[in-house]
N, C-alpha and C positions, 0 to 999 in steps of 0.2 A: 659299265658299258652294257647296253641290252640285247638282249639275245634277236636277230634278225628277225624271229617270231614272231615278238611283243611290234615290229612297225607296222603303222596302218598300211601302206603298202602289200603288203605281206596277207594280212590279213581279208584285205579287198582280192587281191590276185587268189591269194587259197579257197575264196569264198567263190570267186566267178569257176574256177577249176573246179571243184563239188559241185558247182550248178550244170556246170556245161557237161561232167560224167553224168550229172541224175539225165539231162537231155539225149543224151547220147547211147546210154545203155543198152537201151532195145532196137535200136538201130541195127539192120542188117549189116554183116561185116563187108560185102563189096558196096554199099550206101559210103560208107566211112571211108575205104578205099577211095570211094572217088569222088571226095572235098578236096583233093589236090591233083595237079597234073603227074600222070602217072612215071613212075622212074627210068622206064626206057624213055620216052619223051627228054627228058632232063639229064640223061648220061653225056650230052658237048657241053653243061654246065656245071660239070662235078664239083670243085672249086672253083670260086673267083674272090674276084677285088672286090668291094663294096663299089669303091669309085677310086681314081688315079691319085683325085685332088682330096687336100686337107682340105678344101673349104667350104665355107656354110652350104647347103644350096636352099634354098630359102622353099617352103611348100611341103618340106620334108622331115616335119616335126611330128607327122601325130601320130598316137600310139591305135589308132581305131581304123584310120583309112590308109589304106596301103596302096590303092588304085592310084588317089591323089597322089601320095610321096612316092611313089614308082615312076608318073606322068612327072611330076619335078625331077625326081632322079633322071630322066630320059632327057630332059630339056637341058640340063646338065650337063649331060654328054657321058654319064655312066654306062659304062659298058654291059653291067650287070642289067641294069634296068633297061638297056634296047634291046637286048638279046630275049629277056625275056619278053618283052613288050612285041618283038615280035612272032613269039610261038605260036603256031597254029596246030593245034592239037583237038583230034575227034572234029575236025568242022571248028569249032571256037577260037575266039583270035582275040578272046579279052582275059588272057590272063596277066598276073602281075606279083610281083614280090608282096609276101604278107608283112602287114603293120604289126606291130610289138604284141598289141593285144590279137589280132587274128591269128599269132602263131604258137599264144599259150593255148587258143581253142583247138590247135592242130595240133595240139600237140596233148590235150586231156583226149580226143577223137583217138588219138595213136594210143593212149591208153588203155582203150575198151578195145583193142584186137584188130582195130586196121594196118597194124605192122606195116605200114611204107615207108619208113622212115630208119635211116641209119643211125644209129646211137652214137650223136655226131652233135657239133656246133652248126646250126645254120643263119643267115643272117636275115634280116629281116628290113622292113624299108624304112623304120624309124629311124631317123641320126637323132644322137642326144643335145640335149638343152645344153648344157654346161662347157661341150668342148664339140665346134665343127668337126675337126680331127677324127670322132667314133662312132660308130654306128652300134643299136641293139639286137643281140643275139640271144637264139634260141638255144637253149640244150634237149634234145632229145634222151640223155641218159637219163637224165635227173628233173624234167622239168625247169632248171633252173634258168634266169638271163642273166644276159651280161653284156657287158659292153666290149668291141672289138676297133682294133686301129681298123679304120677304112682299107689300108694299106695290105691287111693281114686276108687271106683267103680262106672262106669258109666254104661249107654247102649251102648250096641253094635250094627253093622249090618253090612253085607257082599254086597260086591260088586264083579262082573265078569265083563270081558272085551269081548264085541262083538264088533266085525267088524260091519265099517258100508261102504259100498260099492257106 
C-alpha cells in the first residue's frame, strides 16, 4: 500500500501549498486578513448544512471556481449558498463559498500569520465526483481535506474575488 505522500495528488496540492507560502510571505498581515470575509461578519453562519438534499446538483464540481458552484448551490436551494450569496459586507455583495482548490490557498495565507481562521473543518463549494451524497472539506488544523455527508455541519467562510493588477 503507498504512503499518501508517494500520490500525484499529493504531491501537486504540496507543491501549489509552497508556491502559494513563497507568494504569500511578505504580504502584510491585515493584507492576508482580508482575503476572506471577516469573522464578526460570519458568526449567523457558524455551522451549517452543505445542503438538505443528497442530490447531484449539477454546476457544482469544480475544484478552482467556487463563485460558479456557490451560484449552482444557490439555484439549488442550498441554504448555505443563499445565505452566503447574500452577504453584504464593507460595501461588497459578491462574496461566495470557496472551491476546494481556493480554500487550500486560504488556508497556506492562514499559514503565514493571518490567524482568522478556527482550527476547524470548514466546507467548501466543491461536491465530489463519486458520490452526490458529499461535499469537499477544509481542515484548518492540518491543512488536510476531506470529504463530509452534505447532511453533517461544518464552518463556513466567504471569499471575494479582487483583481490583482
Amino acid at each position: 500500500m503507498a504512503l499518501h505522500s508517494s500520490l500525484p495528488i499529493y504531491k501537486v496540492a504540496y507543491d501549489l501549498v509552497v508556491n502559494v507560502t513563497a507568494v504569500t510571505k511578505n504580504m502584510p498581515r491585515d493584507f492576508k486578513a482580508g482575503i476572506g470575509a471577516p469573522k464578526a461578519a460570519l458568526k449567523h453562519l457558524k455551522k451549517m448544512r452543505w445542503n438538505e438534499s443528497d442530490e447531484n446538483i449539477a454546476g457544482a464540481l469544480s475544484v478552482y471556481d467556487g463563485l460558479a458552484n456557490t451560484r449552482a448551490m444557490a439555484e439549488a436551494g442550498s441554504k448555505l449558498a443563499v445565505a452566503i450569496a447574500e452577504l453584504r459586507i464593507g460595501g461588497r455583495d459578491d462574496w461566495y463559498l470557496p472551491s476546494r482548490g481556493e480554500a487550500l490557498l486560504a488556508y497556506a495565507a492562514d499559514l503565514q500569520g493571518a490567524e482568522v481562521f478556527e482550527r476547524d473543518w470548514y466546507w467548501t463549494s466543491t461536491q465530489t465526483a463519486y458520490d452526490p451524497a458529499w461535499a469537499w472539506c477544509q481542515s484548518f488544523n492540518y491543512g488536510l481535506q476531506g470529504d463530509g455527508h452534505k447532511g453533517y455541519q461544518y464552518r463556513v467562510f466567504a471569499v471575494r474575488r479582487e483583481p490583482i493588477l
